[in-house]
N, C-alpha and C positions, 0 to 999 in steps of 0.2 A: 499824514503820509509824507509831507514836505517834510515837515519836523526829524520824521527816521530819516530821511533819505540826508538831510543836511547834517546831521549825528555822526552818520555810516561815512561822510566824506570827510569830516573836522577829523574822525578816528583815522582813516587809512594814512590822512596827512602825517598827523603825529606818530605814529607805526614808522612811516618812513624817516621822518626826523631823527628818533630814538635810532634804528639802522644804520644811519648815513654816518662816514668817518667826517670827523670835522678838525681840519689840520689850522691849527693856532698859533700866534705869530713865535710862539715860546715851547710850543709841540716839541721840536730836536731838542730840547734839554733836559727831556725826559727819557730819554730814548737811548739804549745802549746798542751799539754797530759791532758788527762783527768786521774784522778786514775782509777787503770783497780786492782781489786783481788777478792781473792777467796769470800769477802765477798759480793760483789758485780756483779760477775759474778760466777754462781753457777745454779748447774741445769745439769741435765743427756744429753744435747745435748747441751753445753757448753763449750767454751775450749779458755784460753786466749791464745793469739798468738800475731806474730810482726804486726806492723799497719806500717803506709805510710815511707820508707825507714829503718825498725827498729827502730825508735826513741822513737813511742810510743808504748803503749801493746794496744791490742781492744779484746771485748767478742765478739769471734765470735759462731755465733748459727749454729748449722745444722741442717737443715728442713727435712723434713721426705715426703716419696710419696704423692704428691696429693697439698702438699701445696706450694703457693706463692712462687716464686725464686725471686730474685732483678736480672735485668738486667746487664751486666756490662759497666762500665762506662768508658770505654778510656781516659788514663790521669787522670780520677780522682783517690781518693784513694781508697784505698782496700777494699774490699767489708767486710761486718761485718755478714752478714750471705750466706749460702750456701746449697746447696744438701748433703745430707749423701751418703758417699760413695756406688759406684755404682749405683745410681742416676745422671741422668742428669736434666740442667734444659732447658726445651722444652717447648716455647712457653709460659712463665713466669709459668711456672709449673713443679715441681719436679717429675722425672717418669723413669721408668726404660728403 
């Protein structure tokens, strides 16, 4: 029973490992940006920020009660829109 049980623990570890983004000291040189600025991300629920490892900027949006949330994606990159804080997002819905 030790045997399964320390199996089932080595497995979840490596499950995670395999999911987790791992940003490499040579990661941005892979990586193509889009331009991100004020001129183009603009707007009262707005806010440029770092995108996949720091490399690139992304406009990210924050959604307000009641609207759409994007799920998040494991491994992939970073979401570009979100809940305003104090907000969670429940059930692909932003809600207190």
């Amino acid at each position: 029973m030790i045997k399964l049980i320390l199996i089932f623990i080595v497995a979840l570890a490596a499950i995670q490992h395999v999911d987790s983004i791992v940003c490499q000291p040579n990661t941005c040189h892979f990586v193509k940006c889009i331009d991100v600025s004020r001129e183009n991300c603009c707007g009262p629920n707005k806010e440029i920020r770092d995108g996949f490892c720091g490399c690139c900027k992304i406009c990210f949006t924050y959604l307000d009660e009641g609207e759409q949330c994007p799920p998040i994606l494991y491994g992939g990159g970073p979401p570009t829109s979100g809940c305003k804080k104090g907000l969670k997002c429940k059930g692909g819905i932003c809600c207190k």
